[in-house]
C-alpha positions as CSV (number, residue, x, y, z in Angstrom):
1,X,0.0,0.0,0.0
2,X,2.6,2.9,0.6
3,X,2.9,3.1,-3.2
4,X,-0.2,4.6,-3.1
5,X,0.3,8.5,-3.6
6,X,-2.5,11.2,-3.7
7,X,-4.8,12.4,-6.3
8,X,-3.0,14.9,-9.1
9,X,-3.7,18.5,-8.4
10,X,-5.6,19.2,-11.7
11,X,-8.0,16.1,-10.6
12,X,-8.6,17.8,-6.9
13,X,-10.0,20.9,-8.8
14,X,-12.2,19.0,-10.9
15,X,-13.6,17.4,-8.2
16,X,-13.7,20.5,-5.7
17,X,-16.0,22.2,-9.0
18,X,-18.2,19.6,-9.1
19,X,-18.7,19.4,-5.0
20,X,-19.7,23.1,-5.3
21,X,-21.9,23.0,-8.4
22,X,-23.1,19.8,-10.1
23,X,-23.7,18.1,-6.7
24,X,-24.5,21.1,-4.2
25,X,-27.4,21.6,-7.1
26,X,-28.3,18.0,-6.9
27,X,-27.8,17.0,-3.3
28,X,-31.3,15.3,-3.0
29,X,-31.4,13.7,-6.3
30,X,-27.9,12.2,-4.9
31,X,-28.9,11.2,-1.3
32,X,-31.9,9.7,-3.1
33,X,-29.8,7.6,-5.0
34,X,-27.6,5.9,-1.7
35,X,-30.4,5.6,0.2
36,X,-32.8,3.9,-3.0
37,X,-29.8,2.0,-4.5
38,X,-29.4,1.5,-8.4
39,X,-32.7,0.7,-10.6
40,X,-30.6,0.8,-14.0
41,X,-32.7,0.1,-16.9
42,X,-29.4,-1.2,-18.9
43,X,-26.5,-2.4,-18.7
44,X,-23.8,-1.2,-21.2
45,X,-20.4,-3.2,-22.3
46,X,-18.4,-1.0,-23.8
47,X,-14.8,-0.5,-24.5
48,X,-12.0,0.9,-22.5
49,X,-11.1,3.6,-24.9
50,X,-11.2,6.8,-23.1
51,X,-13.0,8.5,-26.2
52,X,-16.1,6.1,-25.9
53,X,-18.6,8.2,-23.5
54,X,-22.1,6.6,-23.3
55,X,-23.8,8.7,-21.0
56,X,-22.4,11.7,-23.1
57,X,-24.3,9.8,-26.5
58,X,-27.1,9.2,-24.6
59,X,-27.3,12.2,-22.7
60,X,-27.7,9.9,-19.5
61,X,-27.7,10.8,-15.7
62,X,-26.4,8.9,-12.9
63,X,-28.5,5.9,-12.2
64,X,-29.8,4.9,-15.5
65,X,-27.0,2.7,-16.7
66,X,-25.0,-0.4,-15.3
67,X,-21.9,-0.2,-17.4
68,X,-18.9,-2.9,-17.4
69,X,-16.1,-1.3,-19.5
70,X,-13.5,-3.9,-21.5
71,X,-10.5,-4.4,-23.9
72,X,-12.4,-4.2,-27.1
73,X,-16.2,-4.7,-25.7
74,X,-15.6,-8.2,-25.7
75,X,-17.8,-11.0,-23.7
76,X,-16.4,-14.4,-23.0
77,X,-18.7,-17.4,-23.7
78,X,-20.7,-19.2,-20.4
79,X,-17.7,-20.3,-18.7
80,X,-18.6,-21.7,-14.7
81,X,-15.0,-23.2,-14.4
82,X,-14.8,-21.3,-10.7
83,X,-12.2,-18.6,-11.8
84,X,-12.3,-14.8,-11.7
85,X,-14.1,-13.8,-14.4
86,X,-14.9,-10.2,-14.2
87,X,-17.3,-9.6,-17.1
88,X,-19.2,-12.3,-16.7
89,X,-19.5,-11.7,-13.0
90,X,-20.7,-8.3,-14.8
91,X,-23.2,-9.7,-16.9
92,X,-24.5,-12.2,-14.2
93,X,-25.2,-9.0,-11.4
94,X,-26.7,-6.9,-14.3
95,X,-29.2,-9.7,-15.8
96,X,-29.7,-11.3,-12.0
97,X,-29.9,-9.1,-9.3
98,X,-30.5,-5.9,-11.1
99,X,-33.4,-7.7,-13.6
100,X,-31.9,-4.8,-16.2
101,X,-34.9,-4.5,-19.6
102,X,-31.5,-4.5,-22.1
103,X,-27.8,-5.6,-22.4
104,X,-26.4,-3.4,-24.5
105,X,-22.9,-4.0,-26.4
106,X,-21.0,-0.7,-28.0
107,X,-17.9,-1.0,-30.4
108,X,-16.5,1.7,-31.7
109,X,-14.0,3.2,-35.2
110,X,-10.5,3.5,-34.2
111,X,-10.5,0.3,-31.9
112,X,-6.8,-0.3,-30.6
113,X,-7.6,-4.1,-29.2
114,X,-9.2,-4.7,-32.4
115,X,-6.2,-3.4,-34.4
116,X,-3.4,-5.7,-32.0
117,X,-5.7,-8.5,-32.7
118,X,-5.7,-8.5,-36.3
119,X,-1.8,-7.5,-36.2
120,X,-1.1,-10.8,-33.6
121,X,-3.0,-13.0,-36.5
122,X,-1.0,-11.2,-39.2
123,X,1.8,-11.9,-37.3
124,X,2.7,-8.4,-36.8
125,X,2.6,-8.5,-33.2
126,X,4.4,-11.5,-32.0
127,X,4.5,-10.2,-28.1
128,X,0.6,-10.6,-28.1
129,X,1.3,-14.3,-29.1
130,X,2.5,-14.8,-25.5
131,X,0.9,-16.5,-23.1
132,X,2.1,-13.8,-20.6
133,X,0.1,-11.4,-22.7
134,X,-2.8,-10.5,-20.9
135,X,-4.3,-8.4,-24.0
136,X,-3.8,-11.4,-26.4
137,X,-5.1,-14.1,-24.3
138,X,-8.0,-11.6,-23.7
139,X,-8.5,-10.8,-28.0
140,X,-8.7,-14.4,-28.8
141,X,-12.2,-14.0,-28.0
142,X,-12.4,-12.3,-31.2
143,X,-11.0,-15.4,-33.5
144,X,-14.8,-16.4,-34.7
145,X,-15.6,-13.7,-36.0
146,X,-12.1,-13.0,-37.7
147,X,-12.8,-16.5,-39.1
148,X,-16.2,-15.3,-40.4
149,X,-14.1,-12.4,-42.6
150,X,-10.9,-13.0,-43.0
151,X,-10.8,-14.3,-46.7
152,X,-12.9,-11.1,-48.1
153,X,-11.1,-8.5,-46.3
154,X,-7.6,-7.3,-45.4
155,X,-5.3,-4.4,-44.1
156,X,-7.9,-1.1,-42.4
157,X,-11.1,-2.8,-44.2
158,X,-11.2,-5.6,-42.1
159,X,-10.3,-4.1,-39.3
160,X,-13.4,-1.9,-39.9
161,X,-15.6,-5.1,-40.3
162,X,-14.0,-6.9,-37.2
163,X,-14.9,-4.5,-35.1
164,X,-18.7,-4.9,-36.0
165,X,-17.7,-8.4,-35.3
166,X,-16.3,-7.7,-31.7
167,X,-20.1,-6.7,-30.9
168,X,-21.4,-9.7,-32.7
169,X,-19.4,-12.3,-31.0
170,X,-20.4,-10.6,-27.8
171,X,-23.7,-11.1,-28.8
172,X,-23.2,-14.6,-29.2
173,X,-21.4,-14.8,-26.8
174,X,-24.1,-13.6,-23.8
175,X,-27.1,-16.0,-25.2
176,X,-24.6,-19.0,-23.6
177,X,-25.3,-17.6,-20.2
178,X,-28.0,-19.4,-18.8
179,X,-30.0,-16.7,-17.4
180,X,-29.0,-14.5,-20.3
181,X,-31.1,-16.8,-22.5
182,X,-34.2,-17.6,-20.0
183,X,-34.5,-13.9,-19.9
184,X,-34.4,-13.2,-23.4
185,X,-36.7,-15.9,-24.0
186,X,-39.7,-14.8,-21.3
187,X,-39.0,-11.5,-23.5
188,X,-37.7,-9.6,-19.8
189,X,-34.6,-8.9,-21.6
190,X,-33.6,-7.9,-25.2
191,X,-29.9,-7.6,-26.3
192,X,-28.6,-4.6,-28.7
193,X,-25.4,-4.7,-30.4
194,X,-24.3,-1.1,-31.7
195,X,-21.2,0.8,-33.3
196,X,-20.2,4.0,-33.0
197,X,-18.0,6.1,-35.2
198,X,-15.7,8.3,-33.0
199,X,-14.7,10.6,-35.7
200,X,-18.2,11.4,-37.0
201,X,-20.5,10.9,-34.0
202,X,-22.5,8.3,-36.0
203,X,-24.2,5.3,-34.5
204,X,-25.1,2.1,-36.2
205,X,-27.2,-0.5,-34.8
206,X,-26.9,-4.3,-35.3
207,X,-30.2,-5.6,-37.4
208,X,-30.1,-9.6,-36.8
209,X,-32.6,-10.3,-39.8
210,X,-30.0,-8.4,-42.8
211,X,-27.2,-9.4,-40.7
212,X,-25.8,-6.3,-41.1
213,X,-25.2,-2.4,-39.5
214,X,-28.0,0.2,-40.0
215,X,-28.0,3.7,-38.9
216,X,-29.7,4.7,-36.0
């Protein structure tokens, strides 16, 4: 523990504003929400990527969503082997205990674990190969759908297409769960894949029947 130092000076500040404005104007709507506890009607998976904001593209407050954030917005298949598994322990608290109305997965343009994955399979990135690599063991998840394109695209066109299938995979991906599918099936939960282009603000949803990305 004593490599634990205090907060940055420019991250004080921001918090000290926000004490004094966003939550001095908001002080019930906050005690509300400690003494109620979360009622989220979502729960988002998206990536780590610091320029992926969903309650920004949503314009959503605190308390509506239950988000997990991840290398790539990747979910692991049903896996009860007794290990840590953090986003499924995600998915299972969401879907459970928090009876959430929608899973919602978010990839985005620009996607660096996408990028490292299709460099490890082009053999551009041999220290992702390792089995010390946390980020490669972690992007093999995406190997279906990488599978599903690789012969009909290469180079920055596939790794456009792969990550569409980063949210597909994850799709797949949750209906293994158990309770993921029981849920889905009494209709008490729907599942929503999406994309979002960084660059141009655009959002695409995924439509199952033309197996393929439509504008929101």
């Amino acid at each position: 523990m004593e490599h634990a130092r205090p907060l940055p000076k420019y991250l004080v500040q921001r918090y000290q504003g926000w004490k004094a404005t966003s939550f001095a104007e908001n002080k019930s709507w906050y005690r509300r929400l400690a003494s109620e506890g979360q009622h989220p009607r979502a729960m988002i998976i998206s990536c780590c990527d610091s320029r992926v904001h969903v309650t920004s593209i949503f314009g959503a407050d605190q308390g509506e969503f239950f988000i997990h954030r991840n290398i790539a917005n990747l979910v692991p298949p049903y896996q009860p082997d007794g290990n840590q598994h953090g986003t499924s322990a995600a998915v299972e608290y969401a879907v459970t205990a928090l009876k959430v109305a929608h899973v919602i997965v978010i990839g985005h343009s620009s996607c660096g674990g996408v990028r490292g994955f299709y460099d490890m399979a082009t053999g551009n990135a041999p220290e992702l190969t390792e089995k010390s690599s946390f980020v490669g063991r972690w992007m093999d998840l995406l190997q279906p759908g990488y599978d599903r394109i690789k012969d009909s695209y290469s180079g920055d066109e596939c790794i456009n297409h792969l990550e569409r299938e980063a949210v597909k995979v994850s799709l797949d991906n949750l209906m293994t769960f158990p309770f993921v599918e029981a849920a889905v099936k009494s209709e008490e939960l729907s599942l929503h894949g999406l994309w979002h282009d960084i660059g141009e603000g655009g959002l695409k949803y995924f439509d199952a029947d033309a197996d393929a990305f439509q504008p929101v």
